[in-house]
C-alpha positions in Angstrom: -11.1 -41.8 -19.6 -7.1 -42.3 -19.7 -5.4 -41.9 -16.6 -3.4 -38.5 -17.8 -6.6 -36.6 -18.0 -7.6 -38.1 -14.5 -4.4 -37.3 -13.1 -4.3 -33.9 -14.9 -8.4 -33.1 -13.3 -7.3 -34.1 -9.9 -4.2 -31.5 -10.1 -6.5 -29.0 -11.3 -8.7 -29.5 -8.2 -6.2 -29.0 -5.6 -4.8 -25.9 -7.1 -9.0 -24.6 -7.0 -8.3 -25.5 -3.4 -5.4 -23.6 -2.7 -7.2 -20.6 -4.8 -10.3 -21.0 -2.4 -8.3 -21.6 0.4 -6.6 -18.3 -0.2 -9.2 -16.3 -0.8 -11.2 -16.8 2.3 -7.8 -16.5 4.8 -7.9 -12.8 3.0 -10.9 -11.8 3.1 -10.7 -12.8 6.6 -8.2 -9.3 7.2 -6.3 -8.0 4.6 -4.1 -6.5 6.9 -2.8 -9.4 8.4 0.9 -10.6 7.4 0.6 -13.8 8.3 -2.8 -13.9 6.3 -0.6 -11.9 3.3 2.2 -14.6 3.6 -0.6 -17.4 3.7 -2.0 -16.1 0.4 1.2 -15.7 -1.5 2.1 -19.4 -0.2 -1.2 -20.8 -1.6 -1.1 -18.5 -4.4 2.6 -20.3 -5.5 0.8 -23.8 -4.8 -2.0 -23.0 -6.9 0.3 -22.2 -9.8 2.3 -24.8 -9.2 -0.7 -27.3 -9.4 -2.2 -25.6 -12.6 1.0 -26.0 -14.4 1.6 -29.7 -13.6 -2.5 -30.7 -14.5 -1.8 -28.5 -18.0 1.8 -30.5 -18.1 0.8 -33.7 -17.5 -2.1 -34.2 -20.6 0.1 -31.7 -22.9 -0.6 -33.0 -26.8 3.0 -32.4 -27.4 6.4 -32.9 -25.3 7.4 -29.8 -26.0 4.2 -28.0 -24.6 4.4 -30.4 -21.6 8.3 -29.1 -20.8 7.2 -25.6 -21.0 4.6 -26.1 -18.4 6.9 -27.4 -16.5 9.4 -24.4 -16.7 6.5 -22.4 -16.0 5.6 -24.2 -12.6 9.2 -22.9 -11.2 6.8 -19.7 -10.2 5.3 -22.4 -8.0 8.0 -25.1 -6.4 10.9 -22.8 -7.1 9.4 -19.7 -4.8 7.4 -21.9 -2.7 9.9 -23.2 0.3 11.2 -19.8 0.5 8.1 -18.4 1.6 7.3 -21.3 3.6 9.8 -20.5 5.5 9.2 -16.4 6.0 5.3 -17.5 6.5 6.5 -20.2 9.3 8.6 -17.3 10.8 5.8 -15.0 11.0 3.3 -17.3 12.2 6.0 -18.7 15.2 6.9 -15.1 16.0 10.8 -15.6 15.4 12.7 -12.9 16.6 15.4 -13.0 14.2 18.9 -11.4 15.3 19.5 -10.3 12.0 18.5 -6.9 10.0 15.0 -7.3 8.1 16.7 -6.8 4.5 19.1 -9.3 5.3 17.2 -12.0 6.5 15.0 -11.3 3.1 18.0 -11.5 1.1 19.2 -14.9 2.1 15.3 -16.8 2.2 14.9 -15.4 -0.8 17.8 -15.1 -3.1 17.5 -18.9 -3.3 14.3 -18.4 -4.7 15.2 -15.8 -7.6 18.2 -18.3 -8.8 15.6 -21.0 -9.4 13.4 -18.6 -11.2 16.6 -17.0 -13.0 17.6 -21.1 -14.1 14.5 -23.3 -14.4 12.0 -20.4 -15.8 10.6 -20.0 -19.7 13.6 -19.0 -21.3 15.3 -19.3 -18.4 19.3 -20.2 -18.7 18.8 -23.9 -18.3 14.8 -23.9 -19.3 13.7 -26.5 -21.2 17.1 -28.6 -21.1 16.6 -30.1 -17.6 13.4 -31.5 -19.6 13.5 -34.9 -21.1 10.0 -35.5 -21.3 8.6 -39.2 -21.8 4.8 -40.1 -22.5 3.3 -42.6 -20.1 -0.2 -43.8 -18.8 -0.1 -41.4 -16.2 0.9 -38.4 -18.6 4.0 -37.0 -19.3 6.8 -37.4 -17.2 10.4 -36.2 -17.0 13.4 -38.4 -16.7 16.0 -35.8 -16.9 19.0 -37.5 -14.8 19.7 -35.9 -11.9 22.4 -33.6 -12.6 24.0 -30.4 -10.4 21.2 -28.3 -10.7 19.0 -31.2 -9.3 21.2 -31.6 -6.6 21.1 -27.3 -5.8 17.1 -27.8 -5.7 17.4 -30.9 -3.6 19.7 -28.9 -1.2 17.7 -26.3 -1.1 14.1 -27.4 -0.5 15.7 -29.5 2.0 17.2 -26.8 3.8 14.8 -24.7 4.0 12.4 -27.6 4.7 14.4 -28.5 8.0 14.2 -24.9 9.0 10.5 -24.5 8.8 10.3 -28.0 10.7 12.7 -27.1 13.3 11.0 -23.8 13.9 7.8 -25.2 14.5 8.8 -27.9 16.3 10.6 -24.9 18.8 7.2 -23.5 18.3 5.2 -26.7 19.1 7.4 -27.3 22.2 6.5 -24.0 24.0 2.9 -24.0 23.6 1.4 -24.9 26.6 0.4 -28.0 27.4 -3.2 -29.7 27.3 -4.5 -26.7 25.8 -6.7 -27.0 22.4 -4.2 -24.7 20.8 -1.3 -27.4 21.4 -3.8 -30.1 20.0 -4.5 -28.1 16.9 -0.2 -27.2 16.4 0.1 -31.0 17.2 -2.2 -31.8 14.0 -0.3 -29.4 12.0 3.1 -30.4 12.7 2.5 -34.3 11.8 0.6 -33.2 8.9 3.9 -31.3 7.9 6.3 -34.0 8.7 3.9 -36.5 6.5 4.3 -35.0 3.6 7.9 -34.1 3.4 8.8 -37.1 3.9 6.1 -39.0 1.8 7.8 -36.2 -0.7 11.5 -37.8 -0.3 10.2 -40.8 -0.5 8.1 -40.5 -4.1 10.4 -37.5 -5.3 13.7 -37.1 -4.3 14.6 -41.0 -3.5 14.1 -42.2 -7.3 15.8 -38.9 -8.7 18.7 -40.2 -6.5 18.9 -43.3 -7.6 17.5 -42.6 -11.1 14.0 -44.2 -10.8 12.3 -41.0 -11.3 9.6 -42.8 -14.0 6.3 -41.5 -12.2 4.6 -38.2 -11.9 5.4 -35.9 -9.0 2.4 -36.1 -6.5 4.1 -33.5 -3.5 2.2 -30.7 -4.4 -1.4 -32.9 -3.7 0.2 -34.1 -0.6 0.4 -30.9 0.4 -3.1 -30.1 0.4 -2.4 -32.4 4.1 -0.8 -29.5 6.1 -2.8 -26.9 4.4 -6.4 -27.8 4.8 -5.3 -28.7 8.6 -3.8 -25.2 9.0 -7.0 -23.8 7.1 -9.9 -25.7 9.2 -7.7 -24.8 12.1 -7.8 -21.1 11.7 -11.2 -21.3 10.9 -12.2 -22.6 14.1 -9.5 -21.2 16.8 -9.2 -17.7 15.2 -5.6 -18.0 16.6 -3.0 -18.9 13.9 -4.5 -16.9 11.1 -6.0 -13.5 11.9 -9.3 -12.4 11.7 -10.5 -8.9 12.0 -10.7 -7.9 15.9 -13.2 -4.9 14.9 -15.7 -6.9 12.8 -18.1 -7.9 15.3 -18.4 -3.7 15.7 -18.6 -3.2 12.5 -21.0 -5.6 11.5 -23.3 -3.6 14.9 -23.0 -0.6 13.3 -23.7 -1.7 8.9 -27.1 -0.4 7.8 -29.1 -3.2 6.6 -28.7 -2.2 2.9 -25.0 -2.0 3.1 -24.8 -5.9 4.6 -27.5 -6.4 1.5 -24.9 -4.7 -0.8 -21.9 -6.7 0.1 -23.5 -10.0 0.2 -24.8 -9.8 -3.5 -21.1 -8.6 -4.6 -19.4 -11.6 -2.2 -21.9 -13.5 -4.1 -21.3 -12.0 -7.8 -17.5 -13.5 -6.7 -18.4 -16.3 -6.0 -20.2 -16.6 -9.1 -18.1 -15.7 -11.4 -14.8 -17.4 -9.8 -16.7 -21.1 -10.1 -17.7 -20.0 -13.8 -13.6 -20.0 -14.6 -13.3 -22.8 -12.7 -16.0 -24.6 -14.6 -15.4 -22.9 -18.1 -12.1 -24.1 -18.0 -12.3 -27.8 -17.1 -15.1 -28.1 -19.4 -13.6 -26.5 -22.1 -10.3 -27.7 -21.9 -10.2 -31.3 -20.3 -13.6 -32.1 -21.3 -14.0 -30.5 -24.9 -10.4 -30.3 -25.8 -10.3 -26.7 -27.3 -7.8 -24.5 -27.5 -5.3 -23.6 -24.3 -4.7 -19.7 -25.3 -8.7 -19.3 -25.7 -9.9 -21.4 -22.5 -7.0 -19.3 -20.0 -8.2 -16.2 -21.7 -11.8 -16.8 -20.8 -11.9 -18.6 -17.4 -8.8 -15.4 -16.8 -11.3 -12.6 -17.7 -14.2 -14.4 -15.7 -11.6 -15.2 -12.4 -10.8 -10.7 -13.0 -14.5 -10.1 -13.4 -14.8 -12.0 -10.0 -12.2 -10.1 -8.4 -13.0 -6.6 -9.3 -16.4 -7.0 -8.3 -14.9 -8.2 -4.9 -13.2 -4.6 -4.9 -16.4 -2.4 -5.9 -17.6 -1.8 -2.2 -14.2 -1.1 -0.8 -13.4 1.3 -3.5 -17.2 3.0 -3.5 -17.0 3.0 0.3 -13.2 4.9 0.3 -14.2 7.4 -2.5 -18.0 8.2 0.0 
């Protein structure tokens, strides 16, 4: 098997992580912001992952530099929300209006979107694209729109750090809560700077001749902040009232949802499947394979929805 598909498979399974990871934090309560804010920040890390795994073992260069002016939906949004979701989750009372604050974490965000997108104003021309054993990789020299993203990831990096290091600090001590933030944070700090090390070192000095592997060390902090929640309940919300309603389900209601949480579950490994297999392992078609394992991950989802919406319309 050559190393591109390899590297392209192993993308492709952290961005089903990231999917996975997202679901379950909202099913845990909808309601949440900081589960919202959790979802759209995997949700931008999943994207970005399944554009780099189709980039990476694209037949053609010019496929390959599309995919990687489509994953701008991923890294080019995600430090922005990184940094609203760390604000949320450290309870930052900022001093400024709402609308502003959005403006200036996210304006950032929209220019790289606005530059770097498909058929964007710089698109495909920060894309020099160079087959290699390890897939396709760019060499574009850095230039002054690689210095604005550098600035700003690194920016906005040091503010999420910062903030929950403030956060960190005024956690009580020897309580499991500052154990868990503990885990967190150096998980954080790992890979940012294992990501200037691999990344933004070589575009610096123009030794940028490898794959970019920052969005699979990320799955570091994010399975540490997922397992986490999952067993404190305290950084990402659950439902206070489920315990009561759970009391209070008939016994063919509980039936009901569990064969539609099921019928999800189902049908979201299917895409997952149906596209590895038929892309990676069969080679066929990208436009047929996205249309399929899309129509089976929707198929998934609405049936996720049919209890809420029969139990609204009842």
């Amino acid at each position: 098997m050559k190393y591109s598909l390899i590297l392209s498979m192993i993308f492709y399974i952290c961005g089903c992580f990231y999917v996975v990871f997202g679901l379950h934090t909202i099913a845990a309560n909808v309601k949440s912001n900081v589960n919202r804010l959790f979802v759209t920040l995997t949700s931008s890390m999943a994207i970005w992952s399944f554009a780099y795994s189709i980039s990476t073992s694209a037949p053609t260069a010019e496929a390959s530099a599309f995919w990687q002016c489509f994953s701008v939906f991923g890294w080019g949004v995600f430090y922005s929300i990184l940094l609203h979701f760390v604000l949320i989750l450290t309870r930052f009372e900022s001093r400024l209006p709402k609308r502003t604050m959005f403006a200036l974490i996210y304006t950032p965000a929209l220019i790289n979107v606005i530059l770097f997108a498909p058929f964007g104003f710089l698109a495909e021309n920060q894309y020099r694209m160079v087959q290699t054993d390890l897939g396709w990789v760019n060499i574009h020299p850095l230039d002054v729109w690689g210095i604005w993203y550098i600035v700003y990831y690194a920016v906005f990096s040091v503010a999420s750090i910062t903030l929950l290091i403030y956060w960190w600090i005024h956690i009580e001590s020897h309580t499991l809560l500052k154990r868990r933030v503990t885990f967190f944070l150096l998980s954080v700090l790992f890979s940012f700077f294992l990501g200037i090390a691999t990344e933004t070192l070589p575009d610096i000095f123009g030794k940028n001749f490898s794959p970019r592997f920052i969005i699979i060390f990320m799955m570091i902090p994010v399975a540490t902040l997922f397992l986490t929640s999952k067993k404190m309940d305290l950084i990402l919300e659950r439902k206070t009232v489920a315990s009561l309603f759970s009391a209070t389900k008939q016994p063919q209601d509980m039936d009901r949802s569990r064969l539609f949480q099921t019928a999800t579950a189902i049908y979201t490994l299917g895409s997952v499947i149906s596209f590895s297999i038929g892309y990676y392992g069969m080679g066929k078609p990208l436009n047929g394979e996205l249309l399929l394992a899309g129509f089976l991950l929707l198929t998934g989802l609405m049936a996720r929805l049919i209890p809420s919406l029969t139990k609204s319309r009842s």
